[in-house]
N, C-alpha and C positions, 0 to 999 in steps of 0.2 A: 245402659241408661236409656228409659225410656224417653220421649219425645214431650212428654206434658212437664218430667222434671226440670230436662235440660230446659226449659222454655220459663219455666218457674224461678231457674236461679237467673235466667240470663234476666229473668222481669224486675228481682232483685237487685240485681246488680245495677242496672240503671236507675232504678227510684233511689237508692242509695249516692248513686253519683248526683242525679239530679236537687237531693236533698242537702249533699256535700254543698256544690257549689252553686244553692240557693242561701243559704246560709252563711257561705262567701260574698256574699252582692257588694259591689262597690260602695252603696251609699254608707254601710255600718264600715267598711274598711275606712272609708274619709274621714266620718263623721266622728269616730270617737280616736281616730289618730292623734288627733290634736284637738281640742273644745274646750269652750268655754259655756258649763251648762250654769243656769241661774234654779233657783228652790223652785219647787213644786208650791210649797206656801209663801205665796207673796209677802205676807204680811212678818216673817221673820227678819230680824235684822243679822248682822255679821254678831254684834255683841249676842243675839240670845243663842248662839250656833258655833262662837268660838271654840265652845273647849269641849264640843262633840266628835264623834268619831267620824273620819267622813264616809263609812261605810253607811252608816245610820240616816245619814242627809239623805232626803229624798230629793230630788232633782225633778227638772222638766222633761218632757219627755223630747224637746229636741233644744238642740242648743244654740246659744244666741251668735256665736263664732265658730266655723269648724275650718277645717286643715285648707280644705276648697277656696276659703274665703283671706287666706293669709298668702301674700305673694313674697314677704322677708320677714325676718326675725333676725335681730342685732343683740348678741349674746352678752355686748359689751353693759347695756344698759336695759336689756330687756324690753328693745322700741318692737313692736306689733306693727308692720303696715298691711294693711287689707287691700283688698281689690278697689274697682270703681262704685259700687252701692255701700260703701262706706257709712252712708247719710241713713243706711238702712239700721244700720246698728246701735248708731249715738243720735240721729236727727230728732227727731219727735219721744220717742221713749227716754232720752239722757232726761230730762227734767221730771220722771219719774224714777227713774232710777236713782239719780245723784239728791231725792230728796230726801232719802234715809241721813234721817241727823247720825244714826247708831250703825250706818254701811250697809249697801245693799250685798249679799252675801252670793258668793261666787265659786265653782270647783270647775277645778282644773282638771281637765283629764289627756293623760297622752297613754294611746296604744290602749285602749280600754281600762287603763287604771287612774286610778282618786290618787290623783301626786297634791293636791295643795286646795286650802281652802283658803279663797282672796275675798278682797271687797271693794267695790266702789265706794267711791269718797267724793262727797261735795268739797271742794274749796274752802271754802266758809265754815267748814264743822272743825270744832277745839278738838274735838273726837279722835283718837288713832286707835286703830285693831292690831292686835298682836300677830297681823295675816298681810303679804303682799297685798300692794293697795293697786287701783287705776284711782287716778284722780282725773276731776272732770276737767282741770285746766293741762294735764296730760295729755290730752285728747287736742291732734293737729289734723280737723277737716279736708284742711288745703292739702295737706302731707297726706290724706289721707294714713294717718297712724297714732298709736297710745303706745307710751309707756307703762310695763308695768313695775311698779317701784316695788321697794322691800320693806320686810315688816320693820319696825324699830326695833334696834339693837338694844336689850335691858342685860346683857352681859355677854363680854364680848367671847368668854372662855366655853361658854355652850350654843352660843348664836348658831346654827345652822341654814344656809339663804336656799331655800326649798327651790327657790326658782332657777335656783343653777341644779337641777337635779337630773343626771344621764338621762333618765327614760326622755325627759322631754324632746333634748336638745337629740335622741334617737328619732322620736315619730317627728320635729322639724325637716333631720334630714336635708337636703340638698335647699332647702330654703333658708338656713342660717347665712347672714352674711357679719362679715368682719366689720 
């Protein structure tokens, strides 16, 4: 073997690794570990998006919670606490997010997969989506943490509670607490 080929695979071979484990970078391993991404079209509610596919849902291109940002999850009730910028997530934005009378529409993702489509819920709306909700008076500042509740039960013999779904409680991992 000449010296140009051997030199050629070895060039190979490194742009290949370097491409492997750029393509590994930590921010996309965190970041769709566990997220909470909001639509790409604002102006959709949970109602005009319920009963789409979530493959079809376009998304933001970065998300409003990621794996980084969550220091426990309580499997028992589904309580979410986040780090200290807390105020970064619900402060100033909650009073447009929670103004969708119809829910502001929401996808869940753990380990790069569409496990659930939720919705923010104002308080005050008669309104329920047939999707896990956060409601704005779930939301504890001081605890810094939210609840996220379950869709309403409309039969209890095919109900399925999406938010107790393995993949999740997989990319949680060593942050689930009892």
């Amino acid at each position: 073997m000449n010296i140009k080929k051997l030199f050629i695979i070895i060039t190979n071979a490194i742009l290949t690794i370097l491409i492997i484990s750029c393509n590994d970078s930590d921010d996309t391993e965190f970041q769709d570990r566990f997220a909470l991404y909001l639509l790409k079209n604002d102006t959709l509610t949970t109602n005009d998006v319920q009963d789409s596919a979530l493959v079809t849902i376009e998304l933001k291109d970065v998300p409003i919670i990621t794996y980084d940002d969550i220091t426990a999850y309580r499997k028992e009730d589904h309580k979410v606490y986040l780090n200290n910028s807390f105020s970064y997530y619900f402060g100033e934005d909650s009073l447009r997010i929670f103004s969708y009378y119809l829910g502001k529409p929401f996808v869940l993702i753990a380990n790069d997969e569409r496990i659930y489509l939720g919705s923010f819920i104002s308080g005050l709306s008669s309104w329920s989506p047939g999707t896990p909700q956060i409601l704005d008076y779930a939301i504890n500042d001081s605890e810094k943490s939210f609840v996220i509740s379950g869709a309403p039960i409309y039969n209890e013999s095919t109900f399925v509670d999406v938010r107790n779904d393995k993949r999740i409680f997989r990319a949680l991992g060593n942050k689930i607490i009892d």
